[in-house]
N, C-alpha and C positions, 0 to 999 in steps of 0.2 A: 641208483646211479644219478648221476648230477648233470646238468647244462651248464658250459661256459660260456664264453661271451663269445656274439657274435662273428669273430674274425676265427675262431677256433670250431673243430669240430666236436661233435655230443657224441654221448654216448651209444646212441643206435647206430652212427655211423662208423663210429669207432668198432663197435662191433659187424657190423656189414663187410666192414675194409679188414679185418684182424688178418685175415689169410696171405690178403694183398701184402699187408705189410711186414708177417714174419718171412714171406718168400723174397722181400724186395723187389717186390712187382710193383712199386708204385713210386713216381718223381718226388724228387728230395722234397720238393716244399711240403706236397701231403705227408710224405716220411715223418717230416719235423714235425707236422700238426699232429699227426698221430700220437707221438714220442710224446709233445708237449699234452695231450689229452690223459696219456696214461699217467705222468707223472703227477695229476693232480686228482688222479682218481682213482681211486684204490680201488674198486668193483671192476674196474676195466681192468686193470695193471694185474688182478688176480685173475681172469679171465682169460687174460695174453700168456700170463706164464699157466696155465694150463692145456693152453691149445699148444706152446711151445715144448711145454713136458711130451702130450699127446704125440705129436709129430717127431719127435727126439727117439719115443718109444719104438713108432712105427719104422722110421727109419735103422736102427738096431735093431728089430726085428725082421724086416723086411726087405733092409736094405743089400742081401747077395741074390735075391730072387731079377732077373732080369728076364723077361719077353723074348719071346722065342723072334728069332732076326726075320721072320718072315711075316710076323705081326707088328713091330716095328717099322718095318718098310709100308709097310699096308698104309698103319696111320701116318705117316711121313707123306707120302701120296695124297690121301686122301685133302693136306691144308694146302688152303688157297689163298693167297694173302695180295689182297686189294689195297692201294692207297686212295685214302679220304680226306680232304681239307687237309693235306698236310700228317694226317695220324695213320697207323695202320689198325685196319679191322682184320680179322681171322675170320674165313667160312667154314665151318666145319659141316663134314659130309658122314652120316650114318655108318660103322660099319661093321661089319658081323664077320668074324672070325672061325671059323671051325675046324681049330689046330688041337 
């Protein structure tokens, strides 16, 4: 895998963030650094489209299965959502099901 220039992100990041960014969990400007990482790196770009097969799979396989509603509300319960300098943090709380 290769390093670019400074203003762009590397390779280790690129993969640390991969999840972040095929869910759109992450602000456009990282979006675009990302986007702009894979495009010039083929180990990453092949990487992405395997994690995007991987996840494509699981959801066609797995995606009629839904959590029983009383497991659902549990976790739902359980977050806590604090604001920080302006961002929000997630507390998440342990928790053990026996449905």
């Amino acid at each position: 895998m290769s390093e670019h220039a400074e203003d762009h992100v590397d390779c280790s990041e690129t993969m640390y963030r991969i999840m972040e960014y095929l869910d759109g969990e992450m602000t456009e400007a990282d979006h675009e650094r990302i986007a702009e990482h894979l495009r010039g790196c083929q180990p990453c770009l092949d990487e992405h489209d395997l994690e995007r097969m991987v996840k494509a799979l699981v959801k066609r396989s797995c995606g009629r299965e839904q959590a029983p509603a009383a497991l659902r509300t549990t976790i739902m319960q359980s977050f806590s959502t604090y604001s920080v300098d302006g961002g929000v943090v997630q507390e998440y709380t342990e928790i053990r099901y026996d449905g």
